[in-house]
Backbone and ligand atoms as CSV (ligand in chain L), in Angstrom:
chain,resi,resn,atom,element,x,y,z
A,1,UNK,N,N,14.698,-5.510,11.723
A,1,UNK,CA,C,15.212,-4.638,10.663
A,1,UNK,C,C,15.716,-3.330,11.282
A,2,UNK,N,N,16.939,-3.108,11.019
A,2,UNK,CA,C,17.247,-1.683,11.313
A,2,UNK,C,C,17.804,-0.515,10.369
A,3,UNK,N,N,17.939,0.302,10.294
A,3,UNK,CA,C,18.523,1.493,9.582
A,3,UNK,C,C,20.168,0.732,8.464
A,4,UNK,N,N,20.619,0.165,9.460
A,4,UNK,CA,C,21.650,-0.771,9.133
A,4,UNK,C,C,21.545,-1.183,7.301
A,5,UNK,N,N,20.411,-2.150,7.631
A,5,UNK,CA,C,19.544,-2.582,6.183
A,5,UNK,C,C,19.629,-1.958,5.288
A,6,UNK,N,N,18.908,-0.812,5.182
A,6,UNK,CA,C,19.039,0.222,4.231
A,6,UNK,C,C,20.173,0.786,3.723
A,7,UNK,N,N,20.514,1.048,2.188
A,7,UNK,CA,C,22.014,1.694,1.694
A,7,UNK,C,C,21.271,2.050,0.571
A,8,UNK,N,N,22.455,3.260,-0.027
A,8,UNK,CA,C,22.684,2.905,-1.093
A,8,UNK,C,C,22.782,1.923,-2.411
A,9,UNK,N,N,22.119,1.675,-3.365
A,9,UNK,CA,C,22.564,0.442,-3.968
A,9,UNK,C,C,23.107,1.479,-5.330
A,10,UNK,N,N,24.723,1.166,-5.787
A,10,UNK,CA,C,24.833,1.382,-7.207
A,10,UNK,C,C,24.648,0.611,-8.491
A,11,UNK,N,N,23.515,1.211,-8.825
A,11,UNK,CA,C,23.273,-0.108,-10.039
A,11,UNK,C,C,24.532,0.248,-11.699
A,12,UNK,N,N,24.113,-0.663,-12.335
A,12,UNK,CA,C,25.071,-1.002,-13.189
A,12,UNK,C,C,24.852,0.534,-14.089
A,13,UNK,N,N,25.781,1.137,-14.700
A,13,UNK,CA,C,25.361,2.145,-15.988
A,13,UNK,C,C,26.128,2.046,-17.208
A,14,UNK,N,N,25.608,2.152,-18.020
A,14,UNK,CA,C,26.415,1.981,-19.303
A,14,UNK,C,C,26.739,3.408,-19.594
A,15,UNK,N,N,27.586,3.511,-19.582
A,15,UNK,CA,C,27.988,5.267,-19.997
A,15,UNK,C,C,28.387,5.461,-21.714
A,16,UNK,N,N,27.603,6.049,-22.361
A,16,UNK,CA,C,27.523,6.401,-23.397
A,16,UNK,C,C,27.009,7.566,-24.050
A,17,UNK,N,N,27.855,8.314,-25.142
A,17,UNK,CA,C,27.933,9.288,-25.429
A,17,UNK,C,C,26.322,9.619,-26.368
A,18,UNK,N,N,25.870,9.172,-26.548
A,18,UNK,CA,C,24.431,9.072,-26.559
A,18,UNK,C,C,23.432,9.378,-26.014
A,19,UNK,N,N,24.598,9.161,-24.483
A,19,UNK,CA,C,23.055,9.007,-23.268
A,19,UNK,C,C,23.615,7.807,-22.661
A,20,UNK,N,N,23.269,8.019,-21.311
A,20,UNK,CA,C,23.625,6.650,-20.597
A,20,UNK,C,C,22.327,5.765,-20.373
A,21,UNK,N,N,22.884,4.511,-19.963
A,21,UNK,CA,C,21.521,3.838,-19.694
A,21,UNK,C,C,21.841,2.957,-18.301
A,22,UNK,N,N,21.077,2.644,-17.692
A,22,UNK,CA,C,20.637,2.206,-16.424
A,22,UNK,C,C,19.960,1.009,-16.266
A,23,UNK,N,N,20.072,0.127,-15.763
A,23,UNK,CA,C,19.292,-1.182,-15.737
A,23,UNK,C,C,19.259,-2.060,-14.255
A,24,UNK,N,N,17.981,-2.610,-14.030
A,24,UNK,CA,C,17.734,-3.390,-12.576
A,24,UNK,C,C,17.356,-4.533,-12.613
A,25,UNK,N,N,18.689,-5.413,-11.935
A,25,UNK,CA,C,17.705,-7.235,-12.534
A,25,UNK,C,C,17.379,-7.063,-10.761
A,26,UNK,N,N,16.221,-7.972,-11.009
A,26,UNK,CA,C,15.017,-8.336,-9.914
A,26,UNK,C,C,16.643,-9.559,-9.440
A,27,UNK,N,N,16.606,-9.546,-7.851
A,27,UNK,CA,C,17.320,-10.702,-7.272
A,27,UNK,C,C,18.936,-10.780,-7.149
A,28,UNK,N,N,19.166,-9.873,-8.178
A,28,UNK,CA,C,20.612,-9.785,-8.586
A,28,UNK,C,C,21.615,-8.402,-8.212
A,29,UNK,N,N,20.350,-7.247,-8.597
A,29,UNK,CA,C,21.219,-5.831,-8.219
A,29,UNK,C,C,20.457,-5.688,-6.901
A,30,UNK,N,N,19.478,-5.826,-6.560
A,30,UNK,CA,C,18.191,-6.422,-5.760
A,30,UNK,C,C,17.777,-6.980,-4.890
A,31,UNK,N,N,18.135,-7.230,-3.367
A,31,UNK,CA,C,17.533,-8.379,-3.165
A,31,UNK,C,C,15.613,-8.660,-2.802
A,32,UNK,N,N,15.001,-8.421,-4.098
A,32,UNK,CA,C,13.265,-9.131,-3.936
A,32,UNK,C,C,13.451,-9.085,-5.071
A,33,UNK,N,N,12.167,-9.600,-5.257
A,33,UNK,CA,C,12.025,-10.093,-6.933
A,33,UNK,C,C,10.498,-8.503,-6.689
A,34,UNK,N,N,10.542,-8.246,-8.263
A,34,UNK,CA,C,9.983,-6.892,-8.558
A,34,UNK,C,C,7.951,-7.292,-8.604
A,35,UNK,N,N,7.517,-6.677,-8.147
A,35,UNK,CA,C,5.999,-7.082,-8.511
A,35,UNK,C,C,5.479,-5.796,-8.565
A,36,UNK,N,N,5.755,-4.596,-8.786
A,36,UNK,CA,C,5.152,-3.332,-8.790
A,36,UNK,C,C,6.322,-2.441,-9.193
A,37,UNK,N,N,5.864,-1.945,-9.804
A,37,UNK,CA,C,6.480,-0.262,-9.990
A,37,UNK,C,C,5.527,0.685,-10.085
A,38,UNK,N,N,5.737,1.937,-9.168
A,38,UNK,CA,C,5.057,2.769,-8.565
A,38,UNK,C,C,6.185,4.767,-9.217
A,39,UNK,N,N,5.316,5.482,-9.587
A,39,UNK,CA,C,6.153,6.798,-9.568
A,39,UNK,C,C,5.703,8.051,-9.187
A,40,UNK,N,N,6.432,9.045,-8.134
A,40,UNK,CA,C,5.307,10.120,-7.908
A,40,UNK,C,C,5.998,11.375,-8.643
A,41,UNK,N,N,5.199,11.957,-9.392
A,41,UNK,CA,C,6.054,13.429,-10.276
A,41,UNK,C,C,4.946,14.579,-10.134
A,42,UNK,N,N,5.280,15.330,-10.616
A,42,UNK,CA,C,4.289,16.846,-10.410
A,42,UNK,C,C,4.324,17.248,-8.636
A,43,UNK,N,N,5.090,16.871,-8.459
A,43,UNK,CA,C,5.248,17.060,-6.966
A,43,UNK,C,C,5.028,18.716,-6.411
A,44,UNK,N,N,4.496,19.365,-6.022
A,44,UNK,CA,C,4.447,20.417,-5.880
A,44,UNK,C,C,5.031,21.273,-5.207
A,45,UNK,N,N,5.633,22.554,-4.843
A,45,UNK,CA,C,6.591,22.766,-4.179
A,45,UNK,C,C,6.433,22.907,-3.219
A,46,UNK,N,N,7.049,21.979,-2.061
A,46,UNK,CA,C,6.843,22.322,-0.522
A,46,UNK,C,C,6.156,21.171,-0.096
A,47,UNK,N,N,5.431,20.411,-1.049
A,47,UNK,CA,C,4.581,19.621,-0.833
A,47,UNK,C,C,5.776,17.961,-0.301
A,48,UNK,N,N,5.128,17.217,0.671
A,48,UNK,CA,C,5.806,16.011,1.250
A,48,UNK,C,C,4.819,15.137,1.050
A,49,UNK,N,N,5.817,13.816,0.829
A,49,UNK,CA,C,5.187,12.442,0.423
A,49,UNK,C,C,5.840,11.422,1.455
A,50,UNK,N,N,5.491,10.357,1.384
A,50,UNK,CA,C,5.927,9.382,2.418
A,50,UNK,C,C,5.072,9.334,3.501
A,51,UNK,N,N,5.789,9.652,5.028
A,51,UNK,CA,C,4.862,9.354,6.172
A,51,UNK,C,C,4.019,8.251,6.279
A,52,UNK,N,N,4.881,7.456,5.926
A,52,UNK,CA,C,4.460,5.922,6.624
A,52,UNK,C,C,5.358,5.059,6.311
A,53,UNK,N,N,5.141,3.574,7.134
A,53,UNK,CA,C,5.694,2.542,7.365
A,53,UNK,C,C,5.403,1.308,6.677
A,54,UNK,N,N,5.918,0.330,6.422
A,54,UNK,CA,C,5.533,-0.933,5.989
A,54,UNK,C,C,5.841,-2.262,6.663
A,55,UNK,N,N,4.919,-2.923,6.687
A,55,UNK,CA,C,5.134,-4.039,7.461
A,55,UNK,C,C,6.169,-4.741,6.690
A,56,UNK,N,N,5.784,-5.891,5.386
A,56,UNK,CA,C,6.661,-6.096,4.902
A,56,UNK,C,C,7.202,-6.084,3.729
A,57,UNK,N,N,6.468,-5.410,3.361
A,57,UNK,CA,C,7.390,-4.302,1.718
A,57,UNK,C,C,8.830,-3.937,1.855
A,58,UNK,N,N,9.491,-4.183,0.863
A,58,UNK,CA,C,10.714,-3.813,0.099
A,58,UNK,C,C,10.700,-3.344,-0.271
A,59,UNK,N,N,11.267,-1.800,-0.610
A,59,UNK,CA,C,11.263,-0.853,-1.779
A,59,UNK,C,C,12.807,-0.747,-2.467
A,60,UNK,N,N,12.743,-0.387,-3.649
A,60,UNK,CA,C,14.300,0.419,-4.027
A,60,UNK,C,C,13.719,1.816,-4.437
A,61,UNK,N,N,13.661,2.863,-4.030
A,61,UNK,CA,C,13.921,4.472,-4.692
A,61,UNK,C,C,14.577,5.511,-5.384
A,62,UNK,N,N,14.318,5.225,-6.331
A,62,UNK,CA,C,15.112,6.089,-7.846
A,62,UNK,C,C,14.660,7.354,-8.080
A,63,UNK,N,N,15.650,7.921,-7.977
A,63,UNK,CA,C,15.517,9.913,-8.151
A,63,UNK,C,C,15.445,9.517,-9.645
A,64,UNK,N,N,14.378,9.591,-10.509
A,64,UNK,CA,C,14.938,9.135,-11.659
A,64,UNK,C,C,15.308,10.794,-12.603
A,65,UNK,N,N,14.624,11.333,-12.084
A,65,UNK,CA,C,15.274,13.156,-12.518
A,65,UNK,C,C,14.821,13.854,-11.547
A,66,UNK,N,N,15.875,14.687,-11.191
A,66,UNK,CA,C,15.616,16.117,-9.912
A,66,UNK,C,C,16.272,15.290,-8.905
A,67,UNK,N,N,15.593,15.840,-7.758
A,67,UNK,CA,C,16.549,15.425,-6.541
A,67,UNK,C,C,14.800,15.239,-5.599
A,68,UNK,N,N,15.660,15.001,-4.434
A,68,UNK,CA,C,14.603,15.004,-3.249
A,68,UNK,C,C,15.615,14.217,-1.826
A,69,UNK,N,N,14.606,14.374,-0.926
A,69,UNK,CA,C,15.788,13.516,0.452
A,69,UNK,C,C,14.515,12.609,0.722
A,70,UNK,N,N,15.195,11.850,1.217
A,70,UNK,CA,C,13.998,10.375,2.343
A,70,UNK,C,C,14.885,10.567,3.231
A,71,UNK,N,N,13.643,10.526,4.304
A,71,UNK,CA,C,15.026,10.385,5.633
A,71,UNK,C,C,14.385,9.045,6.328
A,72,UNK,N,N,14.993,7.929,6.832
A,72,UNK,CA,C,14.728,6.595,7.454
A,72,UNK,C,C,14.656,6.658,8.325
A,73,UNK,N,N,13.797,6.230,8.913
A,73,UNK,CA,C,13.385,6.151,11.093
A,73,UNK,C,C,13.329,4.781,11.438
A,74,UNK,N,N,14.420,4.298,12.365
A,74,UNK,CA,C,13.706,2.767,12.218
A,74,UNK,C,C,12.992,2.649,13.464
A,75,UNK,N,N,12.930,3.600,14.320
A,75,UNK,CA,C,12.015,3.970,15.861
A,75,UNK,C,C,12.819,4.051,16.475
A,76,UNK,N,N,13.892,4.055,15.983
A,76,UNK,CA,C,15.457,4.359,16.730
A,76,UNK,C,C,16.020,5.333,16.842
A,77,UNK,N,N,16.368,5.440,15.538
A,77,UNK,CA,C,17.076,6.633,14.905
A,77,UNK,C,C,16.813,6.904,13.516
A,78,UNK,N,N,17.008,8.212,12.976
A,78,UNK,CA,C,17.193,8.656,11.502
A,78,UNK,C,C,18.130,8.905,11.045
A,79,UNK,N,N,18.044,8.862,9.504
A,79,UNK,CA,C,19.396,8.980,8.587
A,79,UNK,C,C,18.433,9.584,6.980
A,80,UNK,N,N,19.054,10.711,6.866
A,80,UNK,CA,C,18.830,10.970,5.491
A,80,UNK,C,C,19.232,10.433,4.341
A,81,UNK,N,N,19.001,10.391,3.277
A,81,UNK,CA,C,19.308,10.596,2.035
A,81,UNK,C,C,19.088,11.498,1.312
A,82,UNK,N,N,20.031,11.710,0.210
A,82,UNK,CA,C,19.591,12.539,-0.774
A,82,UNK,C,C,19.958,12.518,-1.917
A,83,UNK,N,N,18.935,11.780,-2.861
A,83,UNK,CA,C,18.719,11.242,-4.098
A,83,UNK,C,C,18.468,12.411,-5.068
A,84,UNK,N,N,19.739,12.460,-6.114
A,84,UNK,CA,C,20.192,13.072,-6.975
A,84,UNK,C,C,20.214,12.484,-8.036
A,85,UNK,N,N,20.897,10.991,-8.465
A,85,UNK,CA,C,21.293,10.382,-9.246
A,85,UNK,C,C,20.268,9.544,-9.951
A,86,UNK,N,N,20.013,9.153,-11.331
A,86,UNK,CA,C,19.290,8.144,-11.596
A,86,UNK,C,C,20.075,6.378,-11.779
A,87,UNK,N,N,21.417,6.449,-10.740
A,87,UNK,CA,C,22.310,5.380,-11.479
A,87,UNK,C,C,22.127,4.934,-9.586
A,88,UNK,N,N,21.412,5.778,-8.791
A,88,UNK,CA,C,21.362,5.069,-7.345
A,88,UNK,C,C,20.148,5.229,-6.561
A,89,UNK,N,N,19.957,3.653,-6.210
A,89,UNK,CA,C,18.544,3.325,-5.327
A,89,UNK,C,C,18.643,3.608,-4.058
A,90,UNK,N,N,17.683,3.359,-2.980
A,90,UNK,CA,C,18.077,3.055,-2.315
A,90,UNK,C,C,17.071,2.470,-1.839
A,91,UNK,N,N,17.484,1.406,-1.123
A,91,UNK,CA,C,17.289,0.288,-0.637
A,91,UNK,C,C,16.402,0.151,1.023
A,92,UNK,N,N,15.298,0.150,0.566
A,92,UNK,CA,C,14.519,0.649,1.784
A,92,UNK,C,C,13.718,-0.760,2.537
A,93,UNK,N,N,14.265,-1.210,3.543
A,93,UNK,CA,C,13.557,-2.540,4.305
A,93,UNK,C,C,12.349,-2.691,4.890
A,94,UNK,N,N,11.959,-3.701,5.251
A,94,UNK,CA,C,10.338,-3.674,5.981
A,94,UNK,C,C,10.877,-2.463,7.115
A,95,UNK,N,N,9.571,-2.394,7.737
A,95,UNK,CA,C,9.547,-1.785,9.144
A,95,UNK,C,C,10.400,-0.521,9.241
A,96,UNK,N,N,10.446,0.295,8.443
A,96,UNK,CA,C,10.948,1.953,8.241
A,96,UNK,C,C,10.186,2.878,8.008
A,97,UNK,N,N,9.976,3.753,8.583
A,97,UNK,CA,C,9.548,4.983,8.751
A,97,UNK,C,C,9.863,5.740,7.180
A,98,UNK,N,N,9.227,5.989,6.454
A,98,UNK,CA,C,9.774,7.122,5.102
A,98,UNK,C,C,9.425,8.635,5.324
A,99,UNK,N,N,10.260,9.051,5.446
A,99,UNK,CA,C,9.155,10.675,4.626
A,99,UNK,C,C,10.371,11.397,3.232
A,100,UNK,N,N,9.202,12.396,2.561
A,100,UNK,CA,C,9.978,12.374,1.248
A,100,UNK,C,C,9.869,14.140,1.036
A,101,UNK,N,N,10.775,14.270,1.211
A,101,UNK,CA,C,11.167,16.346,1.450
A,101,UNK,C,C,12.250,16.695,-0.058
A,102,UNK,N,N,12.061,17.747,0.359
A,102,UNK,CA,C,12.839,18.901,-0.417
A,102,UNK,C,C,12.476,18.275,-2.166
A,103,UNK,N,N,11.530,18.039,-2.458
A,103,UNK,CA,C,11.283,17.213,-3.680
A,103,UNK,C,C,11.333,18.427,-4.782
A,104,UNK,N,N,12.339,18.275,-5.981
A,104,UNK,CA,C,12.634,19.461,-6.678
A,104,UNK,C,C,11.895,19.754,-7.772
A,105,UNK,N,N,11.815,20.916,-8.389
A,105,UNK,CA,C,10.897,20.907,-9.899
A,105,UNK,C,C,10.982,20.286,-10.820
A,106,UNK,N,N,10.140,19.231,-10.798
A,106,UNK,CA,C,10.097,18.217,-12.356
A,106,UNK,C,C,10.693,17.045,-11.883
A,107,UNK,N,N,10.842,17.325,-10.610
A,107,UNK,CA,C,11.309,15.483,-9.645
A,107,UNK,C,C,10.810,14.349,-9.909
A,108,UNK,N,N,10.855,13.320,-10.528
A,108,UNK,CA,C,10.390,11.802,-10.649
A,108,UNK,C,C,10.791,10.787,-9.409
A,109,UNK,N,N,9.856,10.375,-9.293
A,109,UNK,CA,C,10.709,9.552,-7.753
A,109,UNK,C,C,9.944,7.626,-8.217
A,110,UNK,N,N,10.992,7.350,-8.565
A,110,UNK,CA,C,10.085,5.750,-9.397
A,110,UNK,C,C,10.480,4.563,-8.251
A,111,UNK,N,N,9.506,4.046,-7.659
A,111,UNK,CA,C,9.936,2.850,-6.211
A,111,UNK,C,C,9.637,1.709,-7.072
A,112,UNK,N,N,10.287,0.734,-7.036
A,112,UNK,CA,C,10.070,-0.538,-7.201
A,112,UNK,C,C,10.005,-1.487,-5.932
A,113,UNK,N,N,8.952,-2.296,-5.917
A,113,UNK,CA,C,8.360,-2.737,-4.644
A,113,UNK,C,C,8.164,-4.016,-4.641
A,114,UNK,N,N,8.181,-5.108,-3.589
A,114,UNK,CA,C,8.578,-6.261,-3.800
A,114,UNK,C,C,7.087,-6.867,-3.645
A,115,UNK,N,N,6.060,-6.047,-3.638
A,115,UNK,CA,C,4.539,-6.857,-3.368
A,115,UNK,C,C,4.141,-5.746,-4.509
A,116,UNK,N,N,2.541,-6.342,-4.538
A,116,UNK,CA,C,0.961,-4.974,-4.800
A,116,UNK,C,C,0.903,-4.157,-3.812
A,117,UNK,N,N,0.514,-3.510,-4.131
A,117,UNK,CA,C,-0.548,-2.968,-3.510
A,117,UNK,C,C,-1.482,-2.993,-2.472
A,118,UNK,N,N,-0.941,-3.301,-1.225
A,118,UNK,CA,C,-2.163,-3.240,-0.515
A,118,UNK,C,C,-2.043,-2.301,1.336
A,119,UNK,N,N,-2.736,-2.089,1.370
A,119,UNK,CA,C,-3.245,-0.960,2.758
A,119,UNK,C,C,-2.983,-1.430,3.735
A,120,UNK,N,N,-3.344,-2.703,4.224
A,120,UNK,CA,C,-3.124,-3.551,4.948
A,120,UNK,C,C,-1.635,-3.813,5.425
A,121,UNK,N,N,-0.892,-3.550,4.917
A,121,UNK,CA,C,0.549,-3.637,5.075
A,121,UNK,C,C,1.213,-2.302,5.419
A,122,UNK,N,N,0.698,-1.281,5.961
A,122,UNK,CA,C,0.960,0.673,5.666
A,122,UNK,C,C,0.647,0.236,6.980
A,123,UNK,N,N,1.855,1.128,7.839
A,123,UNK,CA,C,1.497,1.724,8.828
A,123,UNK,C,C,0.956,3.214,8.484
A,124,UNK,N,N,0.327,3.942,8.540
A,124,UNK,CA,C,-0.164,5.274,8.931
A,124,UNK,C,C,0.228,6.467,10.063
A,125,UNK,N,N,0.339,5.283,10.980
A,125,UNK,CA,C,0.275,5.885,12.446
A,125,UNK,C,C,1.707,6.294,12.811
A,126,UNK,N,N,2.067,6.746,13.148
A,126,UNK,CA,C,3.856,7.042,13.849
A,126,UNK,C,C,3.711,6.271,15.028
A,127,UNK,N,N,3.011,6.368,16.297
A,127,UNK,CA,C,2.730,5.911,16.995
A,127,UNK,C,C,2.411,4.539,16.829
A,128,UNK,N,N,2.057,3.966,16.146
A,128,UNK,CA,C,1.620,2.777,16.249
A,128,UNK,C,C,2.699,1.550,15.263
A,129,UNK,N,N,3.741,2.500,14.174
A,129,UNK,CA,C,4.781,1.811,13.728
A,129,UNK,C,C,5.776,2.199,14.929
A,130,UNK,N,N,5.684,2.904,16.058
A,130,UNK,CA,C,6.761,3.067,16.789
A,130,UNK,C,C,6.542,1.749,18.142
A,131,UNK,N,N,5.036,1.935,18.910
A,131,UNK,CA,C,4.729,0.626,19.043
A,131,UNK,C,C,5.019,-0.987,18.582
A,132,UNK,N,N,5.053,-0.583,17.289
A,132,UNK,CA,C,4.943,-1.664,16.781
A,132,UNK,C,C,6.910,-2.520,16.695
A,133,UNK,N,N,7.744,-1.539,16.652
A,133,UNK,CA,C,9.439,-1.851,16.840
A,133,UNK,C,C,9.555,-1.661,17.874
A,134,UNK,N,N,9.150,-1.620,18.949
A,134,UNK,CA,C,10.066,-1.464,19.939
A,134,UNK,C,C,9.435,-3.337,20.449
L,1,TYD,P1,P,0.987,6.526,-0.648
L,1,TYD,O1,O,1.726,5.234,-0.616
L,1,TYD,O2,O,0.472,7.037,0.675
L,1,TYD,O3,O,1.886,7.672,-1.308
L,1,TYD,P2,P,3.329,8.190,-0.833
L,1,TYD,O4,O,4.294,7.555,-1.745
L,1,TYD,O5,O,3.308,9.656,-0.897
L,1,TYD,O6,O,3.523,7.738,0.556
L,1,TYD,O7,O,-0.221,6.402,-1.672
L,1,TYD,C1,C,-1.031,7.497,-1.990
L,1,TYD,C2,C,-2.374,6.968,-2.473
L,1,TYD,O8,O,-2.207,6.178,-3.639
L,1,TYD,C3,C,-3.087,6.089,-1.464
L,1,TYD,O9,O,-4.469,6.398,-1.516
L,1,TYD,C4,C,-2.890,4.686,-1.955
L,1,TYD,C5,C,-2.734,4.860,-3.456
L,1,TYD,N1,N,-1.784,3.897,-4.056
L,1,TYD,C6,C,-2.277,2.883,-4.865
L,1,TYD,O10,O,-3.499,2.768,-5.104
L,1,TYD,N2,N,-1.387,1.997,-5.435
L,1,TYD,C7,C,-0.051,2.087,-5.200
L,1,TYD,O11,O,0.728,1.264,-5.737
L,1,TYD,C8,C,0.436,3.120,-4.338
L,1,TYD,C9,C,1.891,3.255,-4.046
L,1,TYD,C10,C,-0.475,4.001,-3.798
C-alpha cells in the first residue's frame, strides 16, 4: 500500500435549496463494505488525534462540519489533506500513518471503517509501523 492509494473520493450530492444532502453506498462510492462508523467532535483547540497506523483497516474521513488536515505517511513519504467539505472523503488504506491537526471549532470528523473495533490491528508505535513497511 502506498500514499498512491489514498485520494480524495467525491461522493454524490444532491444540491438543493433546502439544504443539500450527501449519501455513501458501501462498495459502490467505496471500495469496503461499511461495518463501523466512528466520530470525533468537541475537539479541543490545539488538541491532535490520529497517531497511528492500521494493519488492515479501511477508512473513508468526512469533515462532516469545520475543517481539519490528516496528513498520510506511508514510511515513505507524506501528503496532507485538508478536509473542509462534507461532500469529500478521503480514502485512507491499510498500512498509513494518520495524524489529525489544525481541527477547527465545532469540527465533526465522522470515519467509516471497513472492520470493529479492535486494538490488535493499531499500530501505536511510529517505529514499529515504520519497521513494519519497509
Ligand atoms: P483512537 O482510534 O486512538 O482515536 P483517534 O481517532 O484519535 O486516533 O481511539 C481512542 C480511544 O477510543 C481508544 O481507547 C480506543 C477507543 N475506540 C473504541 O473503543 N472504539 C472505536 O471504534 C474507536 C475508533 C476507538
Amino acid at each position: 500500500m502506498s500514499l498512491r492509494d489514498c485520494r480524495i473520493i467525491e461522493l454524490p450530492k444532491i444540491s438543493d435549496p433546502r439544504g443539500n444532502l450527501t449519501y455513501v453506498e458501501a462498495g459502490k462510492h467505496i471500495p469496503f463494505e461499511i461495518k463501523r462508523v466512528y466520530y470525533l467532535y468537541d475537539v479541543p483547540g490545539g488538541a491532535e488525534r490520529g497517531a497511528h497506523g492500521h494493519q488492515k483497516l479501511e477508512q473513508l474521513i468526512i469533515a462532516m462540519s469545520g475543517s481539519f488536515d490528516v496528513i498520510l505517511d506511508d514510511g515513505h513519504e507524506t501528503k496532507p489533506f485538508h478536509m473542509n467539505r462534507s461532500y469529500y472523503g478521503l480514502y485512507v488504506s491499510p498500512m498509513m500513518w494518520r495524524d489529525i491537526t489544525n481541527v477547527s471549532s465545532g469540527a465533526v470528523c465522522m470515519v467509516l471503517a471497513s472492520d470493529f473495533y479492535d486494538e490488535s490491528d493499531y499500530f501505536r508505535d511510529y517505529n514499529k509501523f515504520l519497521e513494519a513497511v519497509k
